[in-house]
C-alpha positions as CSV (number, residue, x, y, z in Angstrom):
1,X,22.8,-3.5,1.3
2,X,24.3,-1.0,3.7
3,X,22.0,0.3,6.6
4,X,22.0,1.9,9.6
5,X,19.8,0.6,12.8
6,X,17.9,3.0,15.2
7,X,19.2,5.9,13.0
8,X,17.9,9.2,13.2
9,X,15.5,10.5,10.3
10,X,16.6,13.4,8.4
11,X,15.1,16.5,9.2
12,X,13.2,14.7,12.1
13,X,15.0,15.7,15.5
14,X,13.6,13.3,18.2
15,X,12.1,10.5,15.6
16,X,14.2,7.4,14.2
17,X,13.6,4.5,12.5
18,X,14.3,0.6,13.2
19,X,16.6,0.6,9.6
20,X,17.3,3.1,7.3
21,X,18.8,2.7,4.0
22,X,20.2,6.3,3.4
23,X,21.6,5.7,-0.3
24,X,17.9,4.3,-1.5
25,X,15.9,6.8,0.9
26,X,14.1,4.0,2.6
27,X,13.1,4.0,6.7
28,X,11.7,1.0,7.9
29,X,9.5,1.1,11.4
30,X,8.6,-2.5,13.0
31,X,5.7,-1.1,15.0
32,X,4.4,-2.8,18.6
33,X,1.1,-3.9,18.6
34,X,0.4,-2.0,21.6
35,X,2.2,1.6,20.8
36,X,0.9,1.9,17.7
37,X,-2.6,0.5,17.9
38,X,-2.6,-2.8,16.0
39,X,-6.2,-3.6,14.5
40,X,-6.1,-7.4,15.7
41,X,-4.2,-6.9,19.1
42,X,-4.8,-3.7,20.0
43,X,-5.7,-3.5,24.1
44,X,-6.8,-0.8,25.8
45,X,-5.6,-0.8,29.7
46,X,-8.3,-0.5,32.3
47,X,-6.2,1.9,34.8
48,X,-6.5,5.7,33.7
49,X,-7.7,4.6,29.8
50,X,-8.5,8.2,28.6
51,X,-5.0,9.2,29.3
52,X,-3.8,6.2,27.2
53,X,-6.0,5.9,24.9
54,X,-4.7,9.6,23.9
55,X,-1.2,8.6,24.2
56,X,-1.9,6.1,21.4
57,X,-4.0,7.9,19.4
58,X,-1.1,10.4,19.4
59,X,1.4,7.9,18.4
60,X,-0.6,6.7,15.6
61,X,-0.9,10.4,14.3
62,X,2.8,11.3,14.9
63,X,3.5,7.7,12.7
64,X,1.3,9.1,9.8
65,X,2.8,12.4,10.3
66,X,6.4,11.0,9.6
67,X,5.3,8.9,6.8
68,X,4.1,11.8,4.9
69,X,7.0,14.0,5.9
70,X,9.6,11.0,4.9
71,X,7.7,11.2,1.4
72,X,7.5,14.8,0.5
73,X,11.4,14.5,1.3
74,X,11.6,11.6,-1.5
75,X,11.7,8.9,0.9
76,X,9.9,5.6,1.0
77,X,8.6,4.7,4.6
78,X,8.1,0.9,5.2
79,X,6.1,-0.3,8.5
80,X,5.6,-3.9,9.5
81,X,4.0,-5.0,12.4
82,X,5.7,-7.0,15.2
83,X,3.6,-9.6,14.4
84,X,3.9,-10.0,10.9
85,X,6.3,-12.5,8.9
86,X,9.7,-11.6,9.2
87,X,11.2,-13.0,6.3
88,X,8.3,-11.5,4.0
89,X,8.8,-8.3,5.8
90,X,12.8,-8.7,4.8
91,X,11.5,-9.4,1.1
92,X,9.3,-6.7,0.9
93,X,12.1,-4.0,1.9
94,X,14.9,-5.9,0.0
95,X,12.4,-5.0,-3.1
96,X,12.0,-1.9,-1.9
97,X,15.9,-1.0,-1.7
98,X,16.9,-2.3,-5.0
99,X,13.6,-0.7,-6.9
100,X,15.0,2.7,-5.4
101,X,19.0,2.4,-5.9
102,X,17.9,0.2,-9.5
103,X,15.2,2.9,-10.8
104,X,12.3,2.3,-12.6
């Protein structure tokens, strides 16, 4: 499986993705428990929280924002949290790949 990492998204300017498949139209995002709000480790600093808790909130929107753009352009969008299992994560976009370049 070819792939590029920290590629660009098409269409995007300024957003990328962690891997990208570009034949099967698949972006994958390994997302930071603390950039992207995590629901079991999520934290929220003590010094100047409304500004981050903004910041984050705004990061979670802009990641739901390029999910739906990736799909309306026929892509699949993938995210995994840095926490989760990596080799279930690898399955789980292997699948993913060959369901795209095999068809339904």
């Amino acid at each position: 499986m070819r792939y590029r990492v920290d590629a660009p998204l098409p269409g995007m300017p300024r957003r990328r993705a962690d891997v990208l498949f570009t034949r099967a139209r698949v972006a994958v995002f390994v997302d930071g428990c603390f950039w992207h709000a995590c629901p079991e480790h999520r934290t929220s600093p003590a010094h100047n929280g409304a500004w981050w808790a903004r910041k984050l909130e705004a990061n979670v929107a802009r990641d739901r924002e390029t999910d739906a753009r990736l799909a309306d352009a026929g892509w699949t969008a993938l995210r995994f949290w840095e926490h989760e299992d990596a080799v279930r994560a690898a399955d789980d976009v292997a699948a993913a790949v060959r369901s795209a370049r095999d068809g339904p």
